[in-house]
C-alpha angles and dihedrals in degrees: 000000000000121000091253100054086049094050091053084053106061093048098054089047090051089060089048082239117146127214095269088044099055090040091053094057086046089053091236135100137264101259097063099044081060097057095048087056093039089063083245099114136017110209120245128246092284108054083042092065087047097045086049083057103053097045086051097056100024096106095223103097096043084053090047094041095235132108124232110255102233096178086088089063093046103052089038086055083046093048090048102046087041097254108114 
């Protein structure tokens, strides 16, 4: 699993959200949502928008005091597009 699946993950997992439920608010499927998570596949610009919105308004990191580290979405959407 790549660090940034895992980091997907664990965020996910810190809001008790399955799969289904987290590609249902992103308005995509759980396939896709796996893979993310399985290293197979980085979203596109799109889902990372999407993605950067969820993490911002998803309460977890502001219960646990820490900020989501967004830089993970960002070089994954590089890596993808050929610009890293």
């Amino acid at each position: 699993m790549s660090a940034f699946g895992e980091f997907i993950r664990r965020e996910r997992q810190a809001r008790c959200m399955t799969q289904r439920e987290l590609a249902w608010r992103l308005r995509t499927t759980k396939r896709v949502v796996g893979s993310w998570e399985r290293g197979e596949r980085a979203p596109n610009r799109v889902n990372a928008d999407k993605l950067f919105r969820w993490l911002l308004s998803a309460p977890s990191h502001l219960s646990l005091g820490r900020t989501p580290r967004l830089g993970f979405i960002e070089r994954a959407v590089s890596h993808k597009e050929g610009t890293a």
